[in-house]
C-alpha positions, 0 to 999 in steps of 0.5 A: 705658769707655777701652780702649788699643790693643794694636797698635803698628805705624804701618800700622794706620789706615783701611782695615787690617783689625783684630781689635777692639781690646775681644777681649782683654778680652772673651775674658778675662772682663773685659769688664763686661756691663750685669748684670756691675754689683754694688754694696753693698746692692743689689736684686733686682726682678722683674716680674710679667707679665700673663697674658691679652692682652686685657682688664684687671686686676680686683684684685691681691693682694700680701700674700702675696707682701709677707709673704715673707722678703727682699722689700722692696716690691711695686709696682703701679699703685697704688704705682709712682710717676707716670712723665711721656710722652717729648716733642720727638725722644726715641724710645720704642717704647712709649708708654705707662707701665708699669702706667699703668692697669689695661687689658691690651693684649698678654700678658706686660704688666707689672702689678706687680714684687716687689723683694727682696734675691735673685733668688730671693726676687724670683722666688718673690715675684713668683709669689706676687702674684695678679691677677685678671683680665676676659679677653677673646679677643685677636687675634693671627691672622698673616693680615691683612685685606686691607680694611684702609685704606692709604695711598699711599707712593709713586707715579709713572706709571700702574701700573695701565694699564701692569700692563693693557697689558702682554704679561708680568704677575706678581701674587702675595702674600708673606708673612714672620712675626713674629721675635724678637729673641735676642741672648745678651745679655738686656736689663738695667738697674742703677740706682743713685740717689744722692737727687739722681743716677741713674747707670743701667748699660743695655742700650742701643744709643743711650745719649743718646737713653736719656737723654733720655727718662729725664730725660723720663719722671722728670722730672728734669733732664739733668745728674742723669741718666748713662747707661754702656753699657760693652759690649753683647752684641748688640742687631739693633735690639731695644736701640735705645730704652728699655723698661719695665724701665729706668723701673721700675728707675730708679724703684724705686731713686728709691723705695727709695733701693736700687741695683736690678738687673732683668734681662728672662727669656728668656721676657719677651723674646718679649713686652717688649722688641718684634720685627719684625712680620710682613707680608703683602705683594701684588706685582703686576710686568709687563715686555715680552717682552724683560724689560723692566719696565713696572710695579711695585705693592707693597701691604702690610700689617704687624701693630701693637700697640693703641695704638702704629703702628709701621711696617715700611716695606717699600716703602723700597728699592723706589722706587729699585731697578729702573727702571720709568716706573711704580709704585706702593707703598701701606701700611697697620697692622692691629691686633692684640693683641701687645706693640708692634714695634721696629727689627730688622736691616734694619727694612723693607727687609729684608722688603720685599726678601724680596718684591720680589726673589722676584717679580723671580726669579719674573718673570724665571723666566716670561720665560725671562731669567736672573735675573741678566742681568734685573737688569742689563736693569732696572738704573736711572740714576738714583733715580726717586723723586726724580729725583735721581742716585745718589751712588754705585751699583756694583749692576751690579758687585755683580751681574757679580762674585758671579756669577763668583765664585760661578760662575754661568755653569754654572748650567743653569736646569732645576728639579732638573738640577744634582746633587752628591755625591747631592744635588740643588742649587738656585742663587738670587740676590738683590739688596739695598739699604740706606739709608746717612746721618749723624745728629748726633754730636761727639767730642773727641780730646786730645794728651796729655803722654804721647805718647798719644791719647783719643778721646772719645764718647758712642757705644757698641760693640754688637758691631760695632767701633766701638772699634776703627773710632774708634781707626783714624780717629785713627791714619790723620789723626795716624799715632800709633800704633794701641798709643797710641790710647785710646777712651772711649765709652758714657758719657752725659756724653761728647760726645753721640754717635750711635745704634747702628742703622740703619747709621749709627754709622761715617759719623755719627763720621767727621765730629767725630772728622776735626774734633776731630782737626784742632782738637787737632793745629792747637794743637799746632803752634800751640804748637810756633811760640809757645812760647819754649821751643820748637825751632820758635820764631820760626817761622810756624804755617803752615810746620810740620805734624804727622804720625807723632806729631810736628811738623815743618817741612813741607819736612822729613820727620817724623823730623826734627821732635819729638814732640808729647809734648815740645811739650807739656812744654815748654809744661808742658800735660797735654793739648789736646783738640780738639772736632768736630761734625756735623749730620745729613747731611740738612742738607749743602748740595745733599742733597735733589739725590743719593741715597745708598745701599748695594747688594749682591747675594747668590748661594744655593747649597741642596742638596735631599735629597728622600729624607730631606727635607733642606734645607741652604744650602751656601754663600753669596757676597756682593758689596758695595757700602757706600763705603770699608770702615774695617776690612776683618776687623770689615767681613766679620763682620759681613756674615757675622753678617748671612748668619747672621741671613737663614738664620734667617728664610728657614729657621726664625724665627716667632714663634707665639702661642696664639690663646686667651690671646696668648701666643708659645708657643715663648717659648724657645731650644730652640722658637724656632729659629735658625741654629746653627754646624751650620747655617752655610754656607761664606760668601765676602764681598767689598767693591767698596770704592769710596768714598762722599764724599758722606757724610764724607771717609772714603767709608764707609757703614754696613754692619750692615743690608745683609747680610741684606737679600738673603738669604731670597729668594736661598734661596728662589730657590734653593729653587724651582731645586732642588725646584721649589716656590714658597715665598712664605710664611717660613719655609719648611718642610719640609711646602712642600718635600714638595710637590716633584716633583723626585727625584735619580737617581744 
């Protein structure tokens, strides 16, 4: 998809802070969504899922459901087709092919498909189909097992005799449950099948990873295989990798010779399309008396499906964030009888810091130090896992400038002293890290004979700005017009571009679109000198410059030069296009010697009403320091998106699952419940914005994760300073808070 511009001013590259540049289209209606897409002849498929959670499938009987009006076909394992395994890097979350055999490992697995003209003759097909099954009692319990084998993640010092010797030690168990995935958008595929091509409209944040395992898992080559994800209405990392309903579209459409369209129900998104599992984790803190800690042991434990082991790295900002001679964090997968995990906002860090940072609260509380200035005490100089300086760490700021902003200072420590407006307030405060690198990715920009700009990726928005980011990249390195500027992104045959998660789709562009950018612009003046029609004939390349869309003579301003629209009619050229490329940044000279991170720290204002049982968190300030912020207004959204999400898993997200068949019971929006527009806070954001050079020459660093990472902590923080009562097990409830002693006087 291109999108121009509608902003013509010069003043508009990194750093302005922008609407994204798609809003129009999107607030009009036209922006075309995945399930938007409608071609001639097309169909309708609608899977059937397994209704048991463990077990197997004895006997399936389609003649019913074959027989009725509309339906073209209904799939099986018997009749599917035979799907390939995924090889080298292509990521899929499950393994295994859709209705591969005929075992059951979670509910909701699929086991047949009716295809028919409608969506309501799909679906009443698909009720039809009946399935006999062997059922046996799956295990979906929440509590794990604490036998369960583990394995050491990380290790320095002697954690154990440090904890032993110490005056001050802390040792409790934490735990978050598993949370589902809801953006508005329901994961969709459109397939359409030419008798040699598959052009497949996804739902996918990292359209060239899709592809690669399309190609993969049918079996084809790369160039018969196209992906388009014009736009996505969200994602939080349940739209990284491909699904099931993407090869069983893909297929049926091979099959029929049929465009196919199959969007995922609500109800299949509980089961389907993954979640972040849920985790048990035991923190074991000692400190001396002054506040000073000297051990730090995290063993947890995270819930996987039968036969894939993902894993929610909780342990991954731990290892760096405090200073402390030793620690020791361990891991370890219990099997359970679900649909397999994915990446949610924040995979691992973001309940790993629920955790540490409630325990770091907890440790502070015991030795009568603020929790802020604790954190300060325990502030590292460098990253102790690898004995390595950081890049770029300003987490003290973070921490000084929320608490003034917040206003910190008049903070009175007693449980239930602070009182408003008949309400009882808690205060809390967190801190927060995220992981910030570049993967591989290239652009191409070209100079076109009109006087305008396209950049070019195969990269896609999930919601978050890219388009508009892209588009300022280009008018900070050429000072062409934002108005001028045109970006095509989410289409497989572009210049493969990164994924959209984990943070680190911005930094990843930076590169390629710098060097593409350069590249086109150093042909333009190349011309400019060589052409012999040109005003600046005769002259050396390296005399001339470009800037604000045109070349001139570096000793002269750019009003004087020409527009590069005129170089290129001269020289009776449509376009040049330069290209750019970037490695990951694993592989820049001297990465294994820095350590590159994101900090922020998030202060919780709750205000407790015990008379009534209510809880409401009242306002939220968040510090951050994630590098050079490439647009300030998408920036501050999406760290406000983020504040939105945290409250939903401090508050109200759980995923729960009927312990006699498998099923998530509150499979919907009305029972599974997440922060609406009338639970939102007042949400004050601020950006350190200290460039980060260490990944690209812009500064920046992804921001998407951070936000969340300490959210849920911070109100449970201020929870306990408002009411007096630990939570440790989300969400918390007001059953917890009933517990409480604390009641307001006037």
């Amino acid at each position: 998809m291109a999108i121009q511009t509608q902003t013509p001013a010069f003043n508009t590259g990194v750093g302005a802070a922008l609407p994204r540049i798609d809003g129009p289209l999107k607030v009009t209606g036209r922006a075309q969504y995945t399930s938007d897409h409608r071609f001639p002849g097309m169909l309708i498929a609608v899977p059937v899922c397994a209704t048991i959670a463990n077990g197997a499938v004895l006997r399936i009987d389609t003649s019913a459901a074959q027989a009725m009006p509309g339906v073209k076909m209904i799939y099986t394992h018997e009749n599917i087709g035979r799907f390939y395994r995924v090889g080298g890097t292509v990521r899929i979350d499950e393994k295994r092919s859709p209705m591969e055999d005929a075992t059951i490992r979670y509910y909701g697995q699929y086991v047949a498909m009716a295809v028919a003209d409608t969506f309501e003759q799909a679906s009443a097909a698909a009720a039809a189909v009946k399935v006999e099954y062997r059922q046996e009692t799956p295990n979906v319990a929440r509590l794990l097992d604490t036998s369960a084998a583990t394995k050491v993640d990380s290790l320095r010092g002697d954690p154990d005799g440090a904890f032993a010797a110490s005056p001050v030690q802390l040792d409790y168990t934490y735990t978050t449950p598993i949370e589902t995935h809801n953006p508005i958008e329901l994961h969709a595929s459109v397939a359409v099948y030419d008798g040699q091509n598959f052009t497949l409209y996804e739902t996918s944040q990292a359209i060239v990873n899709h592809q690669a395992a399309m190609v993969d898992i049918l079996g084809v080559q790369p160039e018969n295989v196209r992906i388009i994800t014009t736009y996505l209405g969200s994602g939080f990392g349940g739209k990284l990798w491909p699904w099931q309903h993407s090869l069983l579209a893909a297929m049926a459409a091979r099959n029929l010779r049929r465009p196919i369209k199959l969007v995922v129900s609500r109800d299949m998104m509980f089961h389907n399309v993954g979640h972040r599992t849920n985790t048990q984790q035991r923190i074991r803190l000692s400190a001396t008396a002054d506040g000073k800690l000297t051990s730090l042991r995290q063993d947890f434990l995270t819930h996987s499906a039968q036969i894939e082991a993902s894993r929610e790295n909780c342990g991954e900002a731990t290892v760096y964030f405090y200073a402390t001679d030793n620690l020791r964090v361990t891991s370890g997968l219990v099997k359970r009888h679900i649909a397999p995990t994915t990446s949610m906002r924040g995979p691992g860090a973001v309940p790993g810091l629920f955790a540490t940072e409630s325990a770091i609260d907890e440790l502070a509380i015991k030795l009568n130090i603020d929790p802020v200035q604790f954190r300060l005490i325990n502030e590292p100089a460098v990253d102790q896992s690898l004995n390595v300086p950081f890049s770029s760490r300003h987490m003290r700021e973070c921490l000084t400038t929320g608490a003034e902003r917040f206003g910190w200072a008049r903070r009175n420590p007693q449980v239930g002293s602070m009182r408003r407006d008949g309400a009882i307030l808690g205060w809390g405060v967190a801190g927060a890290s995220w992981m910030a690198k570049r993967v591989p990715a290239e652009a191409a920009v070209a100079l076109t004979a009109d006087g305008g700009v396209r950049v070019s990726s195969a990269v896609q928005d999930i919601g978050t700005g890219t388009y508009t980011v892209l588009a300022q990249m280009v008018a900070e390195l050429t000072g062409i017009p934002m108005g001028k500027i045109t970006v095509q992104i989410g289409d497989s045959r572009l210049p493969p571009g990164p994924f959209s998660g984990g943070s680190v789709a911005t930094a990843s562009m930076t590169p390629p679109v710098a060097d593409a950018t350069r590249s086109a612009l150093k042909q333009i003046v190349a011309i400019a000198a060589e052409n012999e029609q040109s005003p600046f004939k005769g002259s050396k390349a390296d005399v001339l410059t470009f800037s604000q869309g045109r070349v001139h003579r570096k000793d002269q301003s750019p009003q004087s030069g020409v527009p590069f629209a005129d170089i290129l009619r001269i020289a009776r050229l449509s376009a040049v296009t330069g290209k750019g490329k970037a490695g990951p940044s694993a592989n820049d000279p001297g990465a294994s010697k820095i350590s590159i991170h994101s900090y922020g720290a998030q202060f919780v204002e709750v205000l407790w009403q015990p008379e009534i049982a209510r809880l409401r968190v009242n306002r939220v300030v968040s510090v951050m320091d994630a590098g050079r912020i490439i647009n300030p207004r998408t920036g501050r959204n999406q760290i406000e998106g983020a504040v939105v999400m945290g409250i939903g898993m401090a508050l109200f997200e759980e995923t729960l699952y009927d312990p006699r068949n498998g099923k998530p019971v509150n499979n919907n929006l009305a029972d599974y419940v997440m922060t609406t527009n009338a639970d939102s806070p007042e949400i004050d954001v601020a950006f350190l914005d200290y460039p980060d050079l260490a990944l690209d020459e812009f500064g920046a660093r992804g921001i998407g994760e951070i936000g969340v990472a300490g959210v849920a902590p911070a109100i449970t923080a201020a929870v306990y300073h408002a009411t007096g009562v630990r939570v440790r097990d989300l969400p918390v409830r007001i059953e917890d808070l009933l517990k409480s002693e604390v009641r307001y006087k006037a």
